[in-house]
C-alpha positions in Angstrom: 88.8 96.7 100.1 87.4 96.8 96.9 88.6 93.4 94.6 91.3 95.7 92.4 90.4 93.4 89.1 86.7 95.7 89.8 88.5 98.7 88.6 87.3 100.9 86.1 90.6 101.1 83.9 90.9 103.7 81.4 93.7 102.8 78.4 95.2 105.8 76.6 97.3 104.8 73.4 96.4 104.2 69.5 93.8 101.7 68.9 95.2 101.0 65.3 98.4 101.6 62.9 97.2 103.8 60.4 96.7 102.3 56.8 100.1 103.9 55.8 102.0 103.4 59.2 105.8 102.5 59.0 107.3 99.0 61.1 107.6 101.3 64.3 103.8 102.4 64.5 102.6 98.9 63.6 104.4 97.5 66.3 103.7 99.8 68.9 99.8 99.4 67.6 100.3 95.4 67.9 101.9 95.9 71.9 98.9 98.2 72.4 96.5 95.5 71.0 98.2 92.8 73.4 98.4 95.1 76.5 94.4 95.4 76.1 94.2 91.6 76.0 96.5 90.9 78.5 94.5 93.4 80.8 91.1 91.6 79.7 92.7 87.9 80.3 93.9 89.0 83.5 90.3 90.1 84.1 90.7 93.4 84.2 87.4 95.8 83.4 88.5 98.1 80.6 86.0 101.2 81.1 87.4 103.2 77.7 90.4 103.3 74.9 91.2 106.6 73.9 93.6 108.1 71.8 96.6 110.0 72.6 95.2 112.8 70.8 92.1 112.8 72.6 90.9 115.5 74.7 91.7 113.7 77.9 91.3 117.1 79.9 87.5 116.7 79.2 86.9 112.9 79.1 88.9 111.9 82.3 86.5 113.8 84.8 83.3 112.5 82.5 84.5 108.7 82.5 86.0 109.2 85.9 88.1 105.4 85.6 89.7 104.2 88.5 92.8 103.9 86.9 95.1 105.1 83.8 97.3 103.5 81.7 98.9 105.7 79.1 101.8 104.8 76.8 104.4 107.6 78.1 106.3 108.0 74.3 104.0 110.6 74.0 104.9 112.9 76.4 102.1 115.5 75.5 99.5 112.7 76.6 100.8 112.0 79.9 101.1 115.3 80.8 97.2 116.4 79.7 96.7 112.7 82.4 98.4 114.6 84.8 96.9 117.7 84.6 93.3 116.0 84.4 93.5 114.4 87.5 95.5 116.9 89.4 92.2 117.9 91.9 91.5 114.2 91.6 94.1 112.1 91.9 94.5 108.3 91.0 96.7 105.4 89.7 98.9 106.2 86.8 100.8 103.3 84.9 103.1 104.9 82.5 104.5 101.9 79.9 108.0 102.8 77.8 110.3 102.1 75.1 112.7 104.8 77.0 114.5 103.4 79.8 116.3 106.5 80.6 116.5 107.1 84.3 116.1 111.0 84.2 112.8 110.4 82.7 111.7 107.9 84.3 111.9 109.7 87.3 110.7 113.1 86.0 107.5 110.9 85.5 107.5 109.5 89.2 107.6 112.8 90.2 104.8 114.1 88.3 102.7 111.4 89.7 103.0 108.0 88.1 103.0 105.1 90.2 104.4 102.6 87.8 106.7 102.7 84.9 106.6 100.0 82.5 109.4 99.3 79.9 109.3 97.4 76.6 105.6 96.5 77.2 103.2 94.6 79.4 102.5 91.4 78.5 100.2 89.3 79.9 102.0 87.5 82.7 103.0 90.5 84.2 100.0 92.7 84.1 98.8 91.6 87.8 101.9 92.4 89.5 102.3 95.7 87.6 98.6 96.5 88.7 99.5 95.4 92.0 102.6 97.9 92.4 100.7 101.0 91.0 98.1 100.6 93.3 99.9 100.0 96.4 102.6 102.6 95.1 99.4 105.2 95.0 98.1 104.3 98.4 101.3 104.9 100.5 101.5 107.9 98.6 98.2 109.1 99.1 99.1 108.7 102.7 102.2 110.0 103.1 100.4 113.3 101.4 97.6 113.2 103.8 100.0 113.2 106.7 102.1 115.9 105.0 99.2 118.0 104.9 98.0 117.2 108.2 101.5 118.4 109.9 101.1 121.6 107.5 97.7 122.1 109.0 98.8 121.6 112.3 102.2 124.0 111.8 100.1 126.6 110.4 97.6 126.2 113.6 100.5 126.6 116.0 101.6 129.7 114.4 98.1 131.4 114.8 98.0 130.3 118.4 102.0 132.0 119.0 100.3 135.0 117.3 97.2 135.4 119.4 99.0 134.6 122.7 101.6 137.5 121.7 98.8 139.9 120.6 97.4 139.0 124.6 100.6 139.4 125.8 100.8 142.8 124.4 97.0 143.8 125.2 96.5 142.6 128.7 100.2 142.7 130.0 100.5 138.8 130.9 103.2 136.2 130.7 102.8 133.2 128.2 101.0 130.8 130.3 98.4 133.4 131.3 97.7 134.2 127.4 98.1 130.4 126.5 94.7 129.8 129.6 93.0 133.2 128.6 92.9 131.0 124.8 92.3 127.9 126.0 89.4 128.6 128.3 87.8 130.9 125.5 87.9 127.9 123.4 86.6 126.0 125.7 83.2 128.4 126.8 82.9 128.7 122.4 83.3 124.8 121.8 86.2 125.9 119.1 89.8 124.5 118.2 92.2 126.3 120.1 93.5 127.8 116.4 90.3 128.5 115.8 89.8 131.2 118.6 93.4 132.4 118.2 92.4 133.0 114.0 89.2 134.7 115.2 90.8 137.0 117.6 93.6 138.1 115.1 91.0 138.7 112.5 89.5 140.9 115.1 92.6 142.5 115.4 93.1 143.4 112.3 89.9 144.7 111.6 90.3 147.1 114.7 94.4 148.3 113.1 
């Protein structure tokens, strides 16, 4: 496994207050500025900072980080890092003032994998790395046997279909259909749902 402190991490939130920012955006710029230290202490490789208002649709498949970390009070950010790496998904960590639970698991839902309130100082940014990661791999897992069992649900469904449509055709019981399949796949070196597919496409090319 690849040493997680390797990772390309990509940090989405202001890189500075604005010369005529109020107490609010200066300290959100100053938690900012310490959660990029705190990443670097913790030797973390910071591939790119980008702003909130960056087009992260574009720059997320060109930079193509390892991870994202995106300060989650502005909601209009996360979801453009959602969208971006919808056909490509990876580690989110979402940090927070808002604590609220409705949220907070609104944004689990829509792929985050960990959610960080009141900041991420540095003594806590390994373990919080550590949790999104591991977080991301059972659920890339748990999708990837999801879709396998769809895969395989669908299959059997084909294979109920072509044995009925032999059934019907050759006047046989189940078990005669189910061997007719079976040793077709066989002589063609296909899946079994693979034969079945082919032989209702057939089918409904001949309707």
């Amino acid at each position: 496994m690849t040493d997680p402190r390797q990772l390309r991490i990509l940090v989405i939130n202001s890189v500075v207050a604005p010369r005529d920012a109020d107490e609010a955006a200066r300290e959100q710029a100053e938690r900012n500025r310490e959660l990029r230290i705190g990443l670097l202490e913790a030797g973390y490789n910071i591939l790119a900072v980008l702003p909130t208002d960056a087009n992260l649709e574009e720059q997320i498949p060109q930079l193509q980080p390892d991870v994202i970390i995106v300060d989650e009070q502005f909601d209009a950010a996360l979801k453009r890092v959602v969208s971006a790496t919808a056909g490509q998904p990876r580690p989110i960590v979402c940090i927070s003032d808002n604590g609220d639970r409705t949220k907070m698991q609104a944004a689990f839902e829509a792929g985050v994998c960990a959610y960080v309130v009141a900041g991420l100082p540095a003594e806590r940014v390994k373990s919080v790395m550590d949790v999104a990661l591991a977080r991301f791999e059972v659920d890339q897992k748990l999708r990837g046997e999801l879709s396998e069992t769809r895969v395989k649900l669908a299959g059997r469904k084909v294979i109920e279909r072509a044995k009925g449509l032999l059934m019907e055709r050759h006047r046989c019981s189940e078990d005669e259909a189910y061997r007719k399949l079976r040793r077709l796949a066989m002589d063609k070196n296909l899946k079994l749902s693979e034969v079945a597919q082919r032989m209702l496409d057939v089918a409904d090319l001949l309707i």
